[in-house]
Kinemage of the C-alpha trace (Angstrom):
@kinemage 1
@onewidth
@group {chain A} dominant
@subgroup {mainchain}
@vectorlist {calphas} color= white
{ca unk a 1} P 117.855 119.557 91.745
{ca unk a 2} L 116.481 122.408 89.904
{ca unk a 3} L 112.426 123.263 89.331
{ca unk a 4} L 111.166 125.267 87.117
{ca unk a 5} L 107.283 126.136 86.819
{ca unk a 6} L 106.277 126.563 84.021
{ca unk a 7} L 102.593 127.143 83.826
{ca unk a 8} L 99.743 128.216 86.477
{ca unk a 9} L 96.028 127.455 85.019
{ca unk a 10} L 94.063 130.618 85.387
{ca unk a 11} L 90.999 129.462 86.679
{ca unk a 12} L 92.549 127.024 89.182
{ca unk a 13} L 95.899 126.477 91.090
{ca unk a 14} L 96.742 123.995 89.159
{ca unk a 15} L 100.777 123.953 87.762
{ca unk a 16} L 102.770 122.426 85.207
{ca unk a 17} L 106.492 122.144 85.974
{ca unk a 18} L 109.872 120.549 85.945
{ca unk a 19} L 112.054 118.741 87.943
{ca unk a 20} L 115.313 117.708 87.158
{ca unk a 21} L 117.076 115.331 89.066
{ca unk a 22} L 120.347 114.114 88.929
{ca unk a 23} L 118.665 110.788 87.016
{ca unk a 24} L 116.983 112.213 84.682
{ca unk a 25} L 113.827 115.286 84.423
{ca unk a 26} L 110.330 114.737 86.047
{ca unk a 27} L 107.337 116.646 84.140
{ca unk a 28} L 104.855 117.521 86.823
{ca unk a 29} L 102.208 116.837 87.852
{ca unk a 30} L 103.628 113.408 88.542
{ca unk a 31} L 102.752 109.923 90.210
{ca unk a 32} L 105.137 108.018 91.666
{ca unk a 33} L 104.220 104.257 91.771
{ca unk a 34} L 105.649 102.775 94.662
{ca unk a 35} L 108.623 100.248 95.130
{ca unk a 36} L 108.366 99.945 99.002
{ca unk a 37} L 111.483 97.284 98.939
{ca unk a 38} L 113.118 98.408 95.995
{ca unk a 39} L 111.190 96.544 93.700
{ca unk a 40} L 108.052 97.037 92.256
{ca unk a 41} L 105.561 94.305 92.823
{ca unk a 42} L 105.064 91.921 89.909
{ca unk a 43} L 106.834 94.446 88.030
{ca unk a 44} L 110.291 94.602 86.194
{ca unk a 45} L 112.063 97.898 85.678
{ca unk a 46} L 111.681 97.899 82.130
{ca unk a 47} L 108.017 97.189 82.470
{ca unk a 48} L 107.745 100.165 85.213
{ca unk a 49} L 109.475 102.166 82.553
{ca unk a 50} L 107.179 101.234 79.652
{ca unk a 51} L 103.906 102.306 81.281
{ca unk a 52} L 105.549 106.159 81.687
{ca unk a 53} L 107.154 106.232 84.697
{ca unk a 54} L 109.088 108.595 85.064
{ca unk a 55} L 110.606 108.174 89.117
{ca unk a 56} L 109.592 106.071 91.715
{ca unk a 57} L 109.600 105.417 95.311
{ca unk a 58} L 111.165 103.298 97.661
{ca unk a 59} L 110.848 102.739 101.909
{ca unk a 60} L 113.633 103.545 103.888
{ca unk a 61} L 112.347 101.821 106.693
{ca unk a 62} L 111.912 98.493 105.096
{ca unk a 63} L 115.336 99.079 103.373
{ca unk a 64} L 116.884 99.440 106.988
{ca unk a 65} L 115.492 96.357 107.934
{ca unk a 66} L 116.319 94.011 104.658
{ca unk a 67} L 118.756 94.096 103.361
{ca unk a 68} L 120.273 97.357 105.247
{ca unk a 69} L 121.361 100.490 103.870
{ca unk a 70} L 125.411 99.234 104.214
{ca unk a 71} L 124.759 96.699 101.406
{ca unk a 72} L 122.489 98.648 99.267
{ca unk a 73} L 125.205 101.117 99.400
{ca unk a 74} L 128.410 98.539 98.597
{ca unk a 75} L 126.082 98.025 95.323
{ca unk a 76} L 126.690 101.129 94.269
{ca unk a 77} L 123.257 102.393 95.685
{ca unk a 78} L 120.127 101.748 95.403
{ca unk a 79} L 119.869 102.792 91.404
{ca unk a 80} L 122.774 100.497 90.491
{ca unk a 81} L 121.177 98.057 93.069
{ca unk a 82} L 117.936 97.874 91.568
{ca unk a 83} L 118.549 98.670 88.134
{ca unk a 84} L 117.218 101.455 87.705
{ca unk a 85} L 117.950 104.359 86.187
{ca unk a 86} L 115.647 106.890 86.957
{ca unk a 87} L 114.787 109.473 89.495
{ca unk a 88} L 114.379 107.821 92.798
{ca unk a 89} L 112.211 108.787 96.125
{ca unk a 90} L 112.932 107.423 99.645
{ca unk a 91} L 110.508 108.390 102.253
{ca unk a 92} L 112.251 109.010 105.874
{ca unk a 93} L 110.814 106.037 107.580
{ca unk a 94} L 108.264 108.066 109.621
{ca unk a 95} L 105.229 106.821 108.382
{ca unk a 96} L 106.023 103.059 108.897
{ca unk a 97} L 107.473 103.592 112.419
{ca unk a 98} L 104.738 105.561 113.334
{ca unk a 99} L 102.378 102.918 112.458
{ca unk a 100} L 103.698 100.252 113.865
{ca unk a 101} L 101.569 99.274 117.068
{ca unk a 102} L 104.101 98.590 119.884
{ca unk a 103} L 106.427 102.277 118.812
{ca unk a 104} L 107.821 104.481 121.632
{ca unk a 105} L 107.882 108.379 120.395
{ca unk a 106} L 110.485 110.376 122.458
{ca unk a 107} L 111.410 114.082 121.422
{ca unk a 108} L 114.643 112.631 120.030
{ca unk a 109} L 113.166 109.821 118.045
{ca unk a 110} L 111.424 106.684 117.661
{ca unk a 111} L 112.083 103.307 119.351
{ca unk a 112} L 110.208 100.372 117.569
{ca unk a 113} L 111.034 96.353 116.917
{ca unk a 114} L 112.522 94.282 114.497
{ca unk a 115} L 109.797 93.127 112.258
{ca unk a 116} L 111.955 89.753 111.651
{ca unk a 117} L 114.242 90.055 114.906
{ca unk a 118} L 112.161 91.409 117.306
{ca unk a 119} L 115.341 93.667 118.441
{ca unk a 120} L 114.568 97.001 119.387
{ca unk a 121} L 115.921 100.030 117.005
{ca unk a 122} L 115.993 103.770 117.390
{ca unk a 123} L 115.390 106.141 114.619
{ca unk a 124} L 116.348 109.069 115.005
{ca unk a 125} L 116.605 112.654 112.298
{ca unk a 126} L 120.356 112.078 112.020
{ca unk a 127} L 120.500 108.315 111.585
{ca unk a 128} L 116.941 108.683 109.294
{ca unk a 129} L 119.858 111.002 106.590
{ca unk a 130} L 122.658 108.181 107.211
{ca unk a 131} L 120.386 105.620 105.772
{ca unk a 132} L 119.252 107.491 102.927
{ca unk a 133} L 122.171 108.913 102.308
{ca unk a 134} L 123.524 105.505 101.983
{ca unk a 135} L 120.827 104.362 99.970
{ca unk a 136} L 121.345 107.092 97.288
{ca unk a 137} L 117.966 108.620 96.152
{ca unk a 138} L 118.113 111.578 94.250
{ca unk a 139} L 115.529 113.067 97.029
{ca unk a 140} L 114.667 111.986 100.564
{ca unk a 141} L 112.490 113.420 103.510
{ca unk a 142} L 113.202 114.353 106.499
{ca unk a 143} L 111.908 112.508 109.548
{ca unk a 144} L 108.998 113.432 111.121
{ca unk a 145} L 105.812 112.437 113.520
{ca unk a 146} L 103.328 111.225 111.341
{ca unk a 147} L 100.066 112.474 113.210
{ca unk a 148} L 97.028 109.742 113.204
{ca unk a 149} L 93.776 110.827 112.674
{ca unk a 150} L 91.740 111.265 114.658
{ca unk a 151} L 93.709 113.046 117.237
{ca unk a 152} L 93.371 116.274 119.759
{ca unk a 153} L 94.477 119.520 119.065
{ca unk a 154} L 97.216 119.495 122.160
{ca unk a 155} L 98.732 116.285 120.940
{ca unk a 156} L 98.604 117.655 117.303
{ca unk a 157} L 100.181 121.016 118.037
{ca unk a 158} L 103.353 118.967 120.468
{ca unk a 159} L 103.920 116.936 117.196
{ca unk a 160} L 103.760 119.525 114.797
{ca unk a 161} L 106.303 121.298 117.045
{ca unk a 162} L 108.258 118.013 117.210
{ca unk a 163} L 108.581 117.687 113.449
{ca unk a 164} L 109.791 121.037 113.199
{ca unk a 165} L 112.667 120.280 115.368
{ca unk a 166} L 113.632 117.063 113.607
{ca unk a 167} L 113.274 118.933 110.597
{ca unk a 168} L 116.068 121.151 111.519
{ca unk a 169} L 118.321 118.344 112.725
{ca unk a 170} L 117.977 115.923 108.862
{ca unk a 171} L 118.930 119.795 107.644
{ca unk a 172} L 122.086 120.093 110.322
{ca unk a 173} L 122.671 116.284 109.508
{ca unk a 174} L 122.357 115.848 105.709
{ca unk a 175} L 125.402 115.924 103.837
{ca unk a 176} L 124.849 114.760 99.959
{ca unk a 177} L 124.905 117.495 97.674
{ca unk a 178} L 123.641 115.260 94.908
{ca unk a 179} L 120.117 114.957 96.786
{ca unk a 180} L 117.070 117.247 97.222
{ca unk a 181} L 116.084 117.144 100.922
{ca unk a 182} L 112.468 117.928 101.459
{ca unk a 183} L 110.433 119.144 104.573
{ca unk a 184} L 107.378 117.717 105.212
{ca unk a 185} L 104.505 119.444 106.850
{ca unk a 186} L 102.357 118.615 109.794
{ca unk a 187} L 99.636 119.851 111.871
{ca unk a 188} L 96.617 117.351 111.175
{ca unk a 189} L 93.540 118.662 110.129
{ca unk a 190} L 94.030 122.131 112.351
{ca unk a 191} L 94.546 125.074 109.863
{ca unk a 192} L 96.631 127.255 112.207
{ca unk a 193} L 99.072 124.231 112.746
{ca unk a 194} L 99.321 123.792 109.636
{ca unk a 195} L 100.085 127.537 108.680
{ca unk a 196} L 102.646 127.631 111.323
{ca unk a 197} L 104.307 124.256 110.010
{ca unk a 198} L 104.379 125.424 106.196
{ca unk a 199} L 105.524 128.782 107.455
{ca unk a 200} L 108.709 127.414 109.701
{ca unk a 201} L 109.768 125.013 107.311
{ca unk a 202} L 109.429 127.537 104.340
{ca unk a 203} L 112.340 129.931 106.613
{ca unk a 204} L 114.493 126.980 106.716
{ca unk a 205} L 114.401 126.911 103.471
{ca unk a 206} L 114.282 123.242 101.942
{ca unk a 207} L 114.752 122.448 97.766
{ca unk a 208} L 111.262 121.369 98.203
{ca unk a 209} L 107.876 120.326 100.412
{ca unk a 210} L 105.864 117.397 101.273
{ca unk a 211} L 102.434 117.625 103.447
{ca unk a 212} L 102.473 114.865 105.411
{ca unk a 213} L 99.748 113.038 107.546
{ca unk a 214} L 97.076 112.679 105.023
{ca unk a 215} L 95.039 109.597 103.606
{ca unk a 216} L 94.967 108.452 107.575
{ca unk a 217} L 91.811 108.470 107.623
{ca unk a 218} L 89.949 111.452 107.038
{ca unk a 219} L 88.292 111.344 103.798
{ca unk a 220} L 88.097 113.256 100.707
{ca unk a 221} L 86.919 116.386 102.071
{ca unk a 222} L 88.856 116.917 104.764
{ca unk a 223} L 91.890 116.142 102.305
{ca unk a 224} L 90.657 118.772 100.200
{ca unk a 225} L 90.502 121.257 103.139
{ca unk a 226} L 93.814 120.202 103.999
{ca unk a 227} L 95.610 121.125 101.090
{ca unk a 228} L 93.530 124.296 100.494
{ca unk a 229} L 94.643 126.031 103.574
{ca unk a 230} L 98.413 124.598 103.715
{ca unk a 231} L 99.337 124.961 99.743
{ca unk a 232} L 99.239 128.585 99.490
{ca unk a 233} L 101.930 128.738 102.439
{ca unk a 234} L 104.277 126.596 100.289
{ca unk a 235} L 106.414 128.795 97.797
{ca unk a 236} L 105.676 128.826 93.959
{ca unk a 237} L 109.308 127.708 92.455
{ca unk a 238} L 109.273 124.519 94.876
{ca unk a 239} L 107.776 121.213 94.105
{ca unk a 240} L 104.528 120.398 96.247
{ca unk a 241} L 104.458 117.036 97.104
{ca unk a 242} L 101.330 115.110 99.228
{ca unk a 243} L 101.990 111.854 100.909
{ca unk a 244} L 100.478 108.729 100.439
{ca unk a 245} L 97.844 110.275 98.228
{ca unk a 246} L 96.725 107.934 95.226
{ca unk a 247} L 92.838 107.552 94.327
{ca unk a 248} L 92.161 109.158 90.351
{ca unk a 249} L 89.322 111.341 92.402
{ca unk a 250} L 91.828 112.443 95.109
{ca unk a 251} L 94.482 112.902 92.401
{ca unk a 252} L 92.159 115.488 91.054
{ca unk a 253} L 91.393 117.685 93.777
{ca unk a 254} L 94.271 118.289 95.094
{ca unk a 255} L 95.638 118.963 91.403
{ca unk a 256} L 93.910 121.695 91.463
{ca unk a 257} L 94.498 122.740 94.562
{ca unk a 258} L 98.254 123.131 93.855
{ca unk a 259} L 100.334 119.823 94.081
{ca unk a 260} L 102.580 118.766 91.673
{ca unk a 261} L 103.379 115.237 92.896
{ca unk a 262} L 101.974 111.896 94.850
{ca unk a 263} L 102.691 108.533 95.458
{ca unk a 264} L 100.690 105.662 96.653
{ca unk a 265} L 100.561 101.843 96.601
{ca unk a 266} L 96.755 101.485 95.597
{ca unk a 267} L 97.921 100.758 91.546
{ca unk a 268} L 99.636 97.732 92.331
{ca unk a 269} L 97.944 96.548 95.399
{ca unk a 270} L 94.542 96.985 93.949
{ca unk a 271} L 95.717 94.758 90.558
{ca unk a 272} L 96.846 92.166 93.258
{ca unk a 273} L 93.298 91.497 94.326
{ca unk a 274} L 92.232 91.642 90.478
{ca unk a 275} L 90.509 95.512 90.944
{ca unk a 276} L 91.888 97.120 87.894
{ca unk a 277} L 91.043 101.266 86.885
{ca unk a 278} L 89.119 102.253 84.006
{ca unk a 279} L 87.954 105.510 82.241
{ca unk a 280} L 84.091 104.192 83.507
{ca unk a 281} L 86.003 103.575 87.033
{ca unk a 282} L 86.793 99.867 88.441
{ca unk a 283} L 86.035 96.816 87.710
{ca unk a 284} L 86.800 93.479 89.943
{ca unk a 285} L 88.142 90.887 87.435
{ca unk a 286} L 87.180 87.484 89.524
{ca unk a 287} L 83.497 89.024 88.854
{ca unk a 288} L 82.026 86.242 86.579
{ca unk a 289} L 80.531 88.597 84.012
{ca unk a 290} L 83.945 88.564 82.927
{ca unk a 291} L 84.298 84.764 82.216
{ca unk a 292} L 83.389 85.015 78.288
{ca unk a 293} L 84.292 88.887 77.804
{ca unk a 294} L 86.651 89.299 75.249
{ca unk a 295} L 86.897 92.763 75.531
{ca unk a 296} L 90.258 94.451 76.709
{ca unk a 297} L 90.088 95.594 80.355
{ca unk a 298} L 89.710 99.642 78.701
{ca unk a 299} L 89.237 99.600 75.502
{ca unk a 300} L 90.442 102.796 74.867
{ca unk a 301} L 94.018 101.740 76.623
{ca unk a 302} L 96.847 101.536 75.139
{ca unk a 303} L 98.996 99.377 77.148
{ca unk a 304} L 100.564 96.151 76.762
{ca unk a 305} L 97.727 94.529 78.765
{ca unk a 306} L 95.161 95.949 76.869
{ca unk a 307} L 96.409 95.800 73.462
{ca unk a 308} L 96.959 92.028 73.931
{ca unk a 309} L 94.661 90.111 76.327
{ca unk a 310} L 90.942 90.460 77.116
{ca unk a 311} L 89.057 90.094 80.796
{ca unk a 312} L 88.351 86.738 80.064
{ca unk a 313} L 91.726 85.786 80.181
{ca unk a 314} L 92.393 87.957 83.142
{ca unk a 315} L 89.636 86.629 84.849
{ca unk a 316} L 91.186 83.046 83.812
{ca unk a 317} L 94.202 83.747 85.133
{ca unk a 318} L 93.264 84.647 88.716
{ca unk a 319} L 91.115 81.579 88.724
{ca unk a 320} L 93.620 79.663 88.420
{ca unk a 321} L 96.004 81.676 90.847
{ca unk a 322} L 98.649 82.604 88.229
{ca unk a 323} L 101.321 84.840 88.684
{ca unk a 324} L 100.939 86.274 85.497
{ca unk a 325} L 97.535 88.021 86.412
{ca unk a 326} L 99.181 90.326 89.266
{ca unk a 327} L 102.082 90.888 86.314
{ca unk a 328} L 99.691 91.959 83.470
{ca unk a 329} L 97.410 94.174 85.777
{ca unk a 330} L 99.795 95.732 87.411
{ca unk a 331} L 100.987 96.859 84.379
{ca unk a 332} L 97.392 98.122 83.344
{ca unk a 333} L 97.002 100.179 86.631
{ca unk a 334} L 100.196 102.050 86.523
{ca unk a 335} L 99.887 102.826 83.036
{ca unk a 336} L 96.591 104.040 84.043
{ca unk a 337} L 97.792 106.392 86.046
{ca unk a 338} L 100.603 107.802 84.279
{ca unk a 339} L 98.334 108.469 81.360
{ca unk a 340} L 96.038 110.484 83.555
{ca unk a 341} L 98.862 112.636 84.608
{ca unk a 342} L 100.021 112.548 81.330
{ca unk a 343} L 96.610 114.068 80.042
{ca unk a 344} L 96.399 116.264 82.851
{ca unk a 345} L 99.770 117.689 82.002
{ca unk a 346} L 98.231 118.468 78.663
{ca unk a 347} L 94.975 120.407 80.057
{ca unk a 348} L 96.844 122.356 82.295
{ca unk a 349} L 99.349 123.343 79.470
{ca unk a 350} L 95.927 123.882 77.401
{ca unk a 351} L 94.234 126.417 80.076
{ca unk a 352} L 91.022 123.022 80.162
{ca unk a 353} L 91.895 121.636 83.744
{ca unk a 354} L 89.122 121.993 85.476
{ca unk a 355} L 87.083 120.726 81.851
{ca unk a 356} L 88.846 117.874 81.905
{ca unk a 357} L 88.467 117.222 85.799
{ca unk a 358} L 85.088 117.258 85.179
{ca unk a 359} L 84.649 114.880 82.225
{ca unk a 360} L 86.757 112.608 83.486
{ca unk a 361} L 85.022 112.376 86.904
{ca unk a 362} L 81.545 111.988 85.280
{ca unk a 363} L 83.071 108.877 83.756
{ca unk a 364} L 85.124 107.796 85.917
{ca unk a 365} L 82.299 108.086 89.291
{ca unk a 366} L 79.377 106.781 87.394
{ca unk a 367} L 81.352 103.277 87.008
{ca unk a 368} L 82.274 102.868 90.391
């Protein structure tokens, strides 16, 4: 994996870059819509491909689970398994474990239940690199202690030191050339822990780095404060990427602040439940207003579900509980938001970032 920056706004941190991947080159800043078990929901690949995706991301803990890592890899991986092509993204597992209500933390790992089974499994920072390894991304993350928010500075500052160790461990246990192992950093919402994290993981010097431990919980502002004080401790010719961050607004911010890439499940999840993202923010297609509007969702979209059906067919559709709605806005929410990183690409390149931040927010918030 090689990255190459190749802007820095003036005004702002923002960055444009490059990524190339063994599947193919990411332009930064990027979204990632999320495949959790390598599919995306109510989406084919060619559809995923057609709204501007350019990599996506899949969960290595579900993966584990169904249909296991052995048969993903007699496949031929997950690329060959899923057919596609692209760059890929598995997350280490962390997250999901440490989520899970009935968990047990150790320092060596994490001992949790069968969702299905109800057996009990241990994930550790070695066996967390033998699944993805098996499952093939072009990069994975190393496992780590995903802290919950709100917590106390004690417990924050033992997990932080945790992740560190397990960091070192997916380094000592990862094998693949052909993937880009990231570190991810902790701390919470404490600005020494998270200096100290960035810091550690910078000396052991990973291809690239995630910060971890966000969207738990703690609102915009704290987010913001997050990435202020740990970006500047991450170096300039490695991708930044933030977890699990995917709102337009919180996009935004931490564009600015630095990041060049983020992944969340909000597109698809929110065009489940008929919310669908507009330039004059979102609108809630079982509203009635929407029976006899013939408009497109956004006018001023250009994807397949705008430039072919209106709300009022939308709104027919989940009326009448038809698979096709979840299909047709899901395709309107990712292309969504890989236009909007596709036009912030553009007004970083163009030295207008924080212009264009600012227009499209004015839009964007008034219509919420």
């Amino acid at each position: 994996m090689k990255f190459t920056l190749k802007k820095r706004e003036r005004n702002t941190s923002a960055r444009r870059g490059t990524l190339v991947t063994p599947h193919g080159v990411i332009e930064t800043p990027i979204f990632m819509p999320v495949g959790t078990h390598a599919a995306m929901k109510a989406m084919t690949p060619t559809q995923v491909r057609e709204t501007g995706a350019q990599i996506i991301l899949s969960n290595t803990y579900h993966l584990h689970l169904r249909p296991g890592e052995d048969l993903v890899a007699k496949a031929g991986g997950l690329h060959a398994f899923m057919a596609w092509d692209g760059p890929i993204l598995t997350d280490s597992g962390g997250f999901q474990v440490f989520s899970l209500p009935n968990k047990r933390i150790t320092d060596d790992g994490a001992y949790f239940r069968h969702e299905i089974t109800g057996e009990e499994i241990f994930l550790d920072p070695a066996r967390a690199m033998a699944i993805q390894e098996a499952l093939g991304a072009d990069i994975i993350m190393a496992f780590d202690e995903c802290i919950p928010y709100p917590c106390d500075r004690k417990y924050a500052a033992i997990s932080t030191r945790k992740t560190l160790r397990w960091a070192e461990l997916c380094k000592k246990a990862h094998t693949r050339k052909d993937q880009a192992l990231f570190g991810i950093v902790q701390g919470s919402v404490f600005e020494d822990l998270r200096a100290l994290c960035a810091k550690e993981l910078v000396q052991m010097d990973f291809p690239g780095y995630a910060i971890g431990g966000v969207s738990v919980g703690e609102g915009l502002e704290l987010l913001k404060r997050v990435v202020e004080y740990t970006a500047p401790f991450l170096p300039d010719d490695k991708p930044r990427y933030l977890m699990g961050v995917g709102l337009p607004e919180d996009i935004l911010e931490s564009v600015e602040r630095g990041i060049d890439m983020f992944d969340c499940v909000i597109p698809t999840r929110y065009a489940r439940s008929a919310t669908l993202f507009t330039n004059r923010g979102r609108i809630r297609l079982t509203n009635r207003k929407y029976r006899r509007d013939f408009y497109p969702v956004d006018p001023n979209c250009s994807c397949y579900t705008c430039r072919n059906f209106t709300r009022a067919y939308l709104h027919h559709l989940f009326n009448a509980n038809e698979v096709l709605s979840a299909i047709l806005s899901s395709i309107h929410n990712v292309h969504f938001y890989l236009n909007m990183m596709a036009e912030i690409r553009r007004a970083i390149e163009e030295e207008r970032f924080s212009e264009y931040k600012r227009t499209f927010l004015d839009s964007y918030l008034k219509g919420k």
